[in-house]
C-alpha positions, 0 to 999 in steps of 0.5 A: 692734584691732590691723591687724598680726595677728602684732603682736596675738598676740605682745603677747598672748603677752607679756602671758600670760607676764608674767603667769604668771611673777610668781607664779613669781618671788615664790615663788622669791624668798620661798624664798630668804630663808626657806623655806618650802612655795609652791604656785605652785613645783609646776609642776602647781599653776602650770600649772592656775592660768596655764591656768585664767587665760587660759581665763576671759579668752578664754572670756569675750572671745571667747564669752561677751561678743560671743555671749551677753551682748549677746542674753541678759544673765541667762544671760551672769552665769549662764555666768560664774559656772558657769565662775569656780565650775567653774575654783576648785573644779578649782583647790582639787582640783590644790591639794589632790593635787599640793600638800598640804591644809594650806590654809584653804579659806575663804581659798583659795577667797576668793583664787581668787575675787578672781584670777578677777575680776581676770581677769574684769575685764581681760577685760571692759575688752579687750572693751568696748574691741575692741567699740567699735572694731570698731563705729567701724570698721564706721561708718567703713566704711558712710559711706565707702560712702556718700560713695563711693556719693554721689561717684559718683552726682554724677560721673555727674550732670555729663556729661549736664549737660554735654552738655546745655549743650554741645548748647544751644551747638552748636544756637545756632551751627548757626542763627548761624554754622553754618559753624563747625559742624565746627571746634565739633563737632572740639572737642567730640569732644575734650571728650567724649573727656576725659569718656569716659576721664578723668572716672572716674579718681579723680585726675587731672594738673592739667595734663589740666583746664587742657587740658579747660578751654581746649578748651572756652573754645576752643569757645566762642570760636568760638560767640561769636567778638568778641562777647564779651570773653573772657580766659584766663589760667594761671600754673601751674609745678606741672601734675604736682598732681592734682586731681578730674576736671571739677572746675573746668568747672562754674564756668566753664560757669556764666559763660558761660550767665550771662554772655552774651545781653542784656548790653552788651559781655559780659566773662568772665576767668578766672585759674588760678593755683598756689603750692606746694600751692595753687590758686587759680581764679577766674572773673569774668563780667557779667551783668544785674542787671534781667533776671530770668532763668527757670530749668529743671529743670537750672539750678544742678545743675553749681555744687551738684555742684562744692560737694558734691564739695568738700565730700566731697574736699576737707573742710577743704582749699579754700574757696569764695566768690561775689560779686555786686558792680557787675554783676559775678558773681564765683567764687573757689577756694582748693584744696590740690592732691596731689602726682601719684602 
């Protein structure tokens, strides 16, 4: 109920002797203004009554609610009621020694009877209560295992996704300019390198994905050369923000196998850009509209990877949005960046 362990057992011991010290103070009261014969000043009489009390609650929260009544529900009444009968009758013998007889049992054992529920019925309510919290706690705790799980398996997903795209580029240059082989091969060692030691860590500086992603717009200058029109641009005073790993490659992944091939002078810019808190990432590429293309098995993995590790991230924190208009593929990022630890 409580994550403080210490702060749960002292409020219990505060609750228990508020509790058990109003009977005390009534009597003393009451034997001020006219005296008179209170059992609860008899300190055995009190002290069964106090124990007798917290037993029931314990017996009850502890025991007979979490072990029996949710297996056994008939023997859970039957348990109660053997000890809210065990506890009165060994209440009316402590009255009867240590106090006097001069009692109307009838109305003795009606009192005791009305205590004990009383008891019974905060105890019931604590119970319900700490049962319903444990069972959101350990709901919480599964589907943060699953999503953790999920987060994982989709981390996983982009580097043989992205080795497989960067292989395909690798092998197009080797029969067009296969001079370049060595310089792409040096910036792709950097790349793999990002994706070896950076990709697992939970967070990471902003500044270390601007740095992955003009590495690998580096590469594919080198692919293209003049041939396609491509533009970088950064405006980001906050580098020490954190953010997800190879959060932003995909978008960029995308324009350049989309955005290059059979269209007349291929253009792709993209902006980076943060104020405050905020990232704001765009990436424009033009395609052909009247070629169908003809996708594989891996097209579209790394664009509803990112879209699913948004959604588990970054609940409520970014938006995204996609646009085709005159030729033109367009993918806009709004995210609340965290501060680097």
């Amino acid at each position: 109920m409580f994550k403080n362990r210490y702060l749960y057992v002292f409020l219990h011991i505060i609750m228990w002797l508020g509790y058990t010290a109003l009977p005390v103070l009534n009597a003393i009261q009451r034997d001020t203004s006219r005296p008179q014969t209170n059992p609860y000043t008899n300190p055995i009489y009190w002290g069964y009554v106090s124990f007798s009390s917290v037993f029931l609650f314990y017996i009850h929260s502890e025991y007979l609610f979490p072990k029996v009544y949710k297996q056994k529900p008939i023997r859970y009444f039957l348990y109660l009621f053997s000890v809210i009968t065990i506890l009165l009758v060994g209440r009316y013998s402590v009255r009867i020694y240590f106090v006097g007889n001069d009692i109307n049992e009838t109305l003795f054992y009606v009192n005791g009877f009305i205590q004990y529920m009383y008891i019974f019925g905060i105890s019931a309510s604590y119970s319900f209560f700490t049962d319903y919290q444990k069972q959101q706690s350990t709901k919480r705790e599964n589907e943060h295992e699953r999503l953790k799980s999920e987060l994982s398996f989709l981390r996983s997903q982009i580097s043989p996704h992205f080795m497989f795209n960067l292989l395909n580029s690798l092998v197009a240059l080797n029969r067009k300019k296969s001079n370049l082989v060595e310089p792409v091969l040096l910036k792709m060692s950097d790349l793999l390198r990002y994706m070896l030691y950076e990709k697992d860590d939970k967070q990471i500086t902003l500044d270390n994905e601007v740095k992955y992603l003009q590495n690998y717009i580096d590469l594919q200058k080198l692919r293209f050369g003049d041939y396609v029109d491509i533009d970088f641009s950064v405006k980001a005073p906050t580098f020490s923000k954190n953010i997800e790993p190879m959060l932003l490659i995909p978008f960029v992944e995308n324009a350049f196998k989309h955005g290059v091939g059979m269209i007349e002078k291929p253009t792709i810019r993209i902006e980076l850009q943060t104020v405050d808190n905020q990232l704001f990432f765009k990436v424009t590429n033009k395609f052909n509209s009247d070629i169908q293309e003809v996708k594989d098995g891996a097209s579209g993995i790394g664009l509803t990877n990112v879209r699913r590790r948004l959604e588990l991230l970054y609940p409520e924190q970014h938006t995204l949005k996609v646009e085709e208009k005159n030729n033109f593929y367009t993918t806009e990022l709004k995210l609340n960046l965290r501060q680097a630890a």
